[in-house]
ZAMARGU-4260 file (C-alpha; in steps of 0.2 Angstrom, whole numbers, plus 5000, padded with zeros to 4 digits):
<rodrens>
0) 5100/5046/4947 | 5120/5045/4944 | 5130/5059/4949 | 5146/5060/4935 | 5158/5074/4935
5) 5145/5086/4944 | 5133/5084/4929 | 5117/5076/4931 | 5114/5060/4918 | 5097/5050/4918
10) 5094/5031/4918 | 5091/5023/4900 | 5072/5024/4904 | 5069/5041/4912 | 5080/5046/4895
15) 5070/5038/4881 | 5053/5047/4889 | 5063/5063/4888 | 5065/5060/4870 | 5048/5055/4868
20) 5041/5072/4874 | 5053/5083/4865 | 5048/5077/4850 | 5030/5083/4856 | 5038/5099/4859
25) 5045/5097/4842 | 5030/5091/4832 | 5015/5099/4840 | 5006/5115/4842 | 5014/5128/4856
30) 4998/5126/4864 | 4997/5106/4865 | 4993/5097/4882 | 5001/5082/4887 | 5001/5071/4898
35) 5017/5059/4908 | 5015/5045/4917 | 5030/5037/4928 | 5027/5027/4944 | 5030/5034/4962
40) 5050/5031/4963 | 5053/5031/4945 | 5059/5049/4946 | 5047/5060/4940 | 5055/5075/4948
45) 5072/5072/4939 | 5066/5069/4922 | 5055/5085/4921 | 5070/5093/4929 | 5081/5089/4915
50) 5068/5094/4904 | 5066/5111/4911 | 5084/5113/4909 | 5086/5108/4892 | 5069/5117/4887
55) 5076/5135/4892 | 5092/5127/4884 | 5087/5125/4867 | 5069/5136/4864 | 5077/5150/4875
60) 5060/5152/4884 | 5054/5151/4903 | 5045/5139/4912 | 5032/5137/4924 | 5030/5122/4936
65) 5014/5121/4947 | 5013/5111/4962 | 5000/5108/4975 | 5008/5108/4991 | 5024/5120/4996
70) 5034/5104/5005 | 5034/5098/4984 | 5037/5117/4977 | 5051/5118/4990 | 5058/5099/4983
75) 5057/5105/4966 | 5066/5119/4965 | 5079/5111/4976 | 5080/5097/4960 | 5081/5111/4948
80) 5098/5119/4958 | 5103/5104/4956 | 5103/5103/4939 | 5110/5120/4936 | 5092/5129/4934
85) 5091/5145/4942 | 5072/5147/4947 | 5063/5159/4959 | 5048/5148/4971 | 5034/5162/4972
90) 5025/5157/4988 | 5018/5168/5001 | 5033/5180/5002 | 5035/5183/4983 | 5020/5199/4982
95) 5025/5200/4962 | 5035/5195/4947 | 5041/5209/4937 | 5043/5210/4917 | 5063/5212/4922
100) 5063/5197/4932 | 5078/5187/4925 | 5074/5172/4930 | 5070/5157/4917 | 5062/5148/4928
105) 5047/5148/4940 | 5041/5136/4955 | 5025/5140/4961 | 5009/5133/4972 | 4994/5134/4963
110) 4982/5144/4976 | 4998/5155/4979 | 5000/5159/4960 | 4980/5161/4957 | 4977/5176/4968
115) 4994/5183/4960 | 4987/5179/4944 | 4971/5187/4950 | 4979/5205/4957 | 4988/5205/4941
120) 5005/5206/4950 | 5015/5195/4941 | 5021/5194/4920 | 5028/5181/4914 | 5036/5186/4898
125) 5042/5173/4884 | 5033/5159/4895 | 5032/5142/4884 | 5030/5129/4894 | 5020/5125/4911
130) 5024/5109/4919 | 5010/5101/4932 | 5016/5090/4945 | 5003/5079/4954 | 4993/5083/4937
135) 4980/5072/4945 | 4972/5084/4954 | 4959/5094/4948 | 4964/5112/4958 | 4977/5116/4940
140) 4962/5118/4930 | 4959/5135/4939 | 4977/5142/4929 | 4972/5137/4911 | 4964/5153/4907
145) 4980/5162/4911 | 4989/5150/4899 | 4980/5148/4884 | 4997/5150/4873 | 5008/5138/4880
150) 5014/5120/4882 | 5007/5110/4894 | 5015/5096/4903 | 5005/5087/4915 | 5017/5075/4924
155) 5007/5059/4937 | 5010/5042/4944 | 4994/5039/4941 | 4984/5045/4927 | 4967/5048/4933
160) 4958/5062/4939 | 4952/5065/4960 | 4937/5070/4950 | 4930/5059/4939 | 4918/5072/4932
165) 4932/5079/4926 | 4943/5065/4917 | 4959/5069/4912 | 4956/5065/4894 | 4947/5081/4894
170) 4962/5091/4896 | 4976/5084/4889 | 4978/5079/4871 | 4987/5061/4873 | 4998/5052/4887
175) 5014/5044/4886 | 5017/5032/4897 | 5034/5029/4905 | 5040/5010/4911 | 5029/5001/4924
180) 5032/4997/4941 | 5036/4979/4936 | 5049/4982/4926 | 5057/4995/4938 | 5055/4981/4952
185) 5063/4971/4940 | 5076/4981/4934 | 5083/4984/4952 | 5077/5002/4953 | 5062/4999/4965
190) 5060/4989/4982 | 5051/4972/4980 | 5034/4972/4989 | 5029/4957/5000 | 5008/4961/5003
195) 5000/4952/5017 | 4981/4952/5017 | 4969/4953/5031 | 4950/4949/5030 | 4941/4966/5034
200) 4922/4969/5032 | 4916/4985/5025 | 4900/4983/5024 | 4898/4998/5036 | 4907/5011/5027
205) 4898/5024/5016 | 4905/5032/5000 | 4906/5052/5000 | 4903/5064/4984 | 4919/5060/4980
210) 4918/5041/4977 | 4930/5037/4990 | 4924/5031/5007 | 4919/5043/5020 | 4931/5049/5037
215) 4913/5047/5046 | 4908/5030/5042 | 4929/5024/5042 | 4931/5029/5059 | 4919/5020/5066
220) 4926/5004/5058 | 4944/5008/5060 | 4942/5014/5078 | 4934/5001/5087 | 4944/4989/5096
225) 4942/4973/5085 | 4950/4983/5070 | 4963/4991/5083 | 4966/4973/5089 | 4969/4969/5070
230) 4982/4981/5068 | 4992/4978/5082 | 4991/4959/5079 | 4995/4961/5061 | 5011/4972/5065
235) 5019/4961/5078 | 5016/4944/5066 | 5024/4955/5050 | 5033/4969/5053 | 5038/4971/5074
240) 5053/4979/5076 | 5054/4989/5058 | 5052/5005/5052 | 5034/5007/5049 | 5023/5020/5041
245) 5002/5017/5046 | 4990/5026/5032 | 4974/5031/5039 | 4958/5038/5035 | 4953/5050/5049
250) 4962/5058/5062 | 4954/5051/5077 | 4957/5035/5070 | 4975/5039/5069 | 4976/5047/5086
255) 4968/5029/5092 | 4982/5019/5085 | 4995/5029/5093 | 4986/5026/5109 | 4986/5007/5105
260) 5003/5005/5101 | 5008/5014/5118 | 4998/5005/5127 | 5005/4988/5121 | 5020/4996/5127
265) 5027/5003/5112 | 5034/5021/5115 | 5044/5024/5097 | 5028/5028/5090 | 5020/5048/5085
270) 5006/5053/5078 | 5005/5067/5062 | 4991/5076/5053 | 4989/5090/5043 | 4983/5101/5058
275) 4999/5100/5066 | 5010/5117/5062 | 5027/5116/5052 | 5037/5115/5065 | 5026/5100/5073
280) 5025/5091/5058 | 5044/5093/5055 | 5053/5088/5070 | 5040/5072/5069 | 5047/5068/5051
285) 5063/5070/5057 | 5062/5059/5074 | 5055/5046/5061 | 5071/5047/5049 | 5082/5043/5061
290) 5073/5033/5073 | 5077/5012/5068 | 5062/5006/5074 | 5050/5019/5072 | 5032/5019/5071
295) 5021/5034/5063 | 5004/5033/5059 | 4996/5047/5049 | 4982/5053/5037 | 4984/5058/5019
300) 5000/5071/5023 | 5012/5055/5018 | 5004/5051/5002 | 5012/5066/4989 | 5029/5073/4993
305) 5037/5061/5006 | 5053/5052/5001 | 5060/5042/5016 | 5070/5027/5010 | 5075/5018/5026
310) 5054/5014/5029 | 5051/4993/5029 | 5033/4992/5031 | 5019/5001/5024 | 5004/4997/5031
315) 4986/5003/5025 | 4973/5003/5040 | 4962/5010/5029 | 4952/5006/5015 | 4949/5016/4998
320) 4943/5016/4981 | 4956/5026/4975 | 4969/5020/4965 | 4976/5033/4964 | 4979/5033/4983
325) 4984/5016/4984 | 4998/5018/4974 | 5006/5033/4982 | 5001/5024/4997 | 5011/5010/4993
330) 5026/5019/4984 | 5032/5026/5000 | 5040/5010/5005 | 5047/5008/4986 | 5063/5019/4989
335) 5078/5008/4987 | 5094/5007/4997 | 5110/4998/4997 | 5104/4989/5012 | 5088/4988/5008
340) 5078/4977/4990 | 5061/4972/4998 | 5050/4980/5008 | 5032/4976/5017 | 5016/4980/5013
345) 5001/4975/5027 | 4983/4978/5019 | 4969/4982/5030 | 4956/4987/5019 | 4954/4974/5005
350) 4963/4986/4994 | 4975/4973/4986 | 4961/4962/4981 | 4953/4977/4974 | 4966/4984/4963
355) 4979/4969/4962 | 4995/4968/4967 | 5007/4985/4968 | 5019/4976/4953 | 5002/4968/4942
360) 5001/4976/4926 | 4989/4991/4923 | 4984/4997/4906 | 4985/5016/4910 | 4982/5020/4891
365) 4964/5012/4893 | 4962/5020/4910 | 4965/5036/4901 | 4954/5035/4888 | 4939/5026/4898
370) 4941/5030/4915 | 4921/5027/4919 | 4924/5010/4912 | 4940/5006/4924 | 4931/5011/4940
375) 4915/5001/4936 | 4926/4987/4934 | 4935/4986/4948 | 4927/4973/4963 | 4913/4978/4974
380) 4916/4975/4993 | 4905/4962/4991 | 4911/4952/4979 | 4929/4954/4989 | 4920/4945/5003
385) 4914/4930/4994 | 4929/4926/4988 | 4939/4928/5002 | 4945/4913/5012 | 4947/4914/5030
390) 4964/4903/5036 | 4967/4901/5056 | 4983/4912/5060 | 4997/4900/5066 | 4999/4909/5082
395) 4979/4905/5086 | 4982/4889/5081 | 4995/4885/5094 | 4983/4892/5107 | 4975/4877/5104
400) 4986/4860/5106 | 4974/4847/5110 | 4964/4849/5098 | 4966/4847/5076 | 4960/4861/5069
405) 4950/4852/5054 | 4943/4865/5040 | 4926/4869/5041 | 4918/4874/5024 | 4903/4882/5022
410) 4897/4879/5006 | 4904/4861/5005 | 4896/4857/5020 | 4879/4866/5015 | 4880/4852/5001
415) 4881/4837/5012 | 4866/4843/5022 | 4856/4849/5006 | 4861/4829/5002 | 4853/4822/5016
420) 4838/4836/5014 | 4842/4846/5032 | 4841/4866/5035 | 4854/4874/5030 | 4854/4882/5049
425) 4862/4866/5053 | 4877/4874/5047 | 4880/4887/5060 | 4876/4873/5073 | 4889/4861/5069
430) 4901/4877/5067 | 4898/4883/5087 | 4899/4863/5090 | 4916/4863/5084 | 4923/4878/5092
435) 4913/4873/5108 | 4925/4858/5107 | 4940/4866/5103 | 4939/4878/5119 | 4933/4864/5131
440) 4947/4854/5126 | 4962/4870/5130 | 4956/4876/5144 | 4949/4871/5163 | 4942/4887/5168
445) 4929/4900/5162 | 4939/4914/5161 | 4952/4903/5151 | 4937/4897/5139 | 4933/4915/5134
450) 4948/4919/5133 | 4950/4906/5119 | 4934/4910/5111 | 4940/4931/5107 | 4954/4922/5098
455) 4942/4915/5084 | 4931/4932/5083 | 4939/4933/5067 | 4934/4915/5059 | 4917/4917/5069
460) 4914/4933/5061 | 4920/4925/5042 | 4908/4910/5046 | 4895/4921/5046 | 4897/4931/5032
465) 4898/4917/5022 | 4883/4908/5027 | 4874/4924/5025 | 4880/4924/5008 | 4873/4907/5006
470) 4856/4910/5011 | 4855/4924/5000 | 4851/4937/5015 | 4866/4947/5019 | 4857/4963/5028
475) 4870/4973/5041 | 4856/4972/5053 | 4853/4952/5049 | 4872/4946/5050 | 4875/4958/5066
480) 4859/4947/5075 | 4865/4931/5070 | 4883/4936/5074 | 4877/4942/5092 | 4867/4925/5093
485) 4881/4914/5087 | 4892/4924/5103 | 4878/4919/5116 | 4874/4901/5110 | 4894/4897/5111
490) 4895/4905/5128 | 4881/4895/5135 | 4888/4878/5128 | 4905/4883/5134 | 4896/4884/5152
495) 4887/4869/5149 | 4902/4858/5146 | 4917/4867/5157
</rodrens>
């Protein structure tokens, strides 16, 4: 956005899809439905704010912009002052709209203007356009039947539907695409993202009704102490000392990350969920502007809605099938500032592998038209695994000084002992040899050994999956045994040889 002379101009891209979609208006039926997409920072916000303005400019008709949430109905209409757009927010104190009502424009939240809607309080008269933010989601559909007569706008980052029973091509007519993350990264107007990747199994997490994967079954991953242990390991090695935003999927999980990071000694971190009142969640949004260093870990609130510039590192502890979430997840780091062209991004949940980087191209024409297609496309936790390749950390490795770390691959080992016609259990043997040796060899006492021994959970628990893999049995039951018997045959050779 550029501020000149008090009147609001657009960039070169936000203004060529405004022309795009006025010709729409121009060429279309009054009753057409279309669809805008324009990545999480591109300004969604400003272009259908100048669009509002000039709509009521030149049809001489009202509009009507839904939102989901009253933090964004608030945002909007606060855009739409500033444009010079005198609009009315109906929320919970609005009761009705009258047919005098002067105003030209409306901002309202959907459940709020349902039950209006429903006690027949409010007339819109020479209503012509609607504008859906966070078009997305599927609570808008509810306010069709009101609006049979009008044009609809449906404005995303991401155009594919919460429900995928109900794709979006079901409602709107066509989708004009605005310019892609990419070329916004590019073109200076984005933050670069710099992703770091860490190995997470999921093979324990369940998928609800709703395709994503369940608070229940992420809990329990998230919140026990090897994955608590990752995330505090993971921040100090990437982002210590920066402005840090922490996505979870549940809010014990959430609640237990807080407690980790205190307990690590870190006190400029809070907590936030949605179950926190207004003035709660406030002041906590506010101590995290204006705090350098802070640390706030949260679920789902942040994703929609939350524009804070000065944030350096986004990290995901949680995993999801969503892209829709992992975009908006990732976009609140994207925000740039004089001081500030890159930002982080720490992914805990496989999701980069999943859905590519945030800056990789993404066909959102195709996605619109066969949205079933995409998602069945898209990598099963599975084959993530596979593919994965498990690299010591340079910090474990200088826990470790007498010894050289040499690589130890599964599968090409497997092919030397399939050579000389051994079992392939030979392979987890010669594995717990090698890291017997490498403990023996740093350390004098017991307590010293083990000590060593927690530091290569991580590769221990990769070496297993892989041979699992291998031998073609890869049971959650299975791996956990030969993961627990893998702990207890190292522990007894490291007594054996201390």
């Amino acid at each position: 956005m550029k501020d000149n002379t008090n009147k609001k101009t657009l960039y070169d891209y936000q203004a060529r899809d405004l022309e795009h979609i006025f010709e729409r208006f121009k060429n279309c039926p009054p009753d057409y439905k279309l669809l805008y997409q324009l990545p999480t920072g591109g300004g969604k916000t400003v272009v259908f704010s100048e669009i509002t303005r000039r709509y009521i400019e030149e049809k001489n008709k009202k509009v009507l912009i839904l939102t989901h949430r009253i933090e964004l109905a608030a945002q909007t209409s606060t855009m739409m002052t500033e444009f010079g757009v005198k609009n009315l927010v109906i929320d919970s104190k609005v009761k009705e709209v009258a047919v005098e009502d002067n105003h030209m424009c409306y901002v309202a939240m959907v459940e709020t203007l349902n039950n209006r809607l429903q006690d027949k309080v409010v007339d819109f008269q020479d209503l012509g356009l609607i504008i859906i933010d966070e078009a997305h989601y599927n609570s808008f559909r509810k306010l069709f039947k009101y609006f049979e007569k009008q044009f609809v706008l449906g404005v995303t980052a991401t155009p594919l539907s919460s429900n995928i029973k109900l794709p979006m091509k079901d409602t709107y007519a066509e989708l004009i695409c605005g310019s892609s993350i990419g070329f916004l990264v590019e073109s200076g107007f984005l933050a670069k993202a710099t992703t770091y990747t860490y190995d997470v199994g999921l093979g324990s997490l369940k998928v609800g009704i709703n395709g994503d994967y369940t608070v229940k079954s992420s809990e329990m991953l998230y919140g026990n102490v090897l994955m608590q242990n990752k995330l505090l390991y993971a921040y100090r090695e990437r982002c210590l000392g920066q402005k840090t935003l922490i996505f979870n999927n549940g809010i014990n999980t959430s609640k237990q990350v807080f407690v980790t990071f205190k307990e690590a000694g870190y006190e400029h971190v809070r907590h936030l969920d949605s179950k926190m009142g207004k003035p709660e969640r406030k002041e906590i949004i506010d101590w995290f502007r204006v705090t350098d260093n802070a640390i706030l870990t949260s679920v789902g609130i942040l994703t929609t809605g939350f524009d804070e510039p000065t944030i350096q590192t986004i990290i995901m502890n949680r995993a999801t099938k969503s892209p829709t979430l992992y975009y908006q997840m990732i976009g609140r780091g994207s925000r740039k500032l004089p001081n500030k062209t890159d930002f982080k991004v720490i992914d805990l949940g496989n999701n980069a592998a999943r859905f590519g980087l945030w800056t990789a191209d993404i066909d959102w024409q195709k996605i619109f038209k066969a949205p079933d297609l995409y998602l069945l496309s898209l990598a099963t936790d599975e084959d993530i695994e596979r593919k994965f390749r498990y690299v010591l950390p340079k910090e474990i490795i200088a826990q470790f000084p007498n010894s050289e770390i040499l690589p130890y691959d599964i599968k090409e080992e497997n092919k030397k002992i399939v050579a000389q016609g051994l079992k392939s259990s030979i392979l987890l043997d010669k594995s717990i040899e090698q890291h017997t040796q490498m403990i023996v060899e740093n350390s004098e006492e017991i307590t010293e050994a083990y000590r060593l021994a927690r530091l290569l959970e991580d590769e221990i628990h990769y070496r297993v999956k892989q041979y699992c893999y291998l031998i073609a049995k890869s049971t959650r039951n299975y791996k956990e045994w030969l993961l627990e018997d893998y702990m207890k045959r190292l522990k007894k050779m490291i007594l054996m040889k201390i």
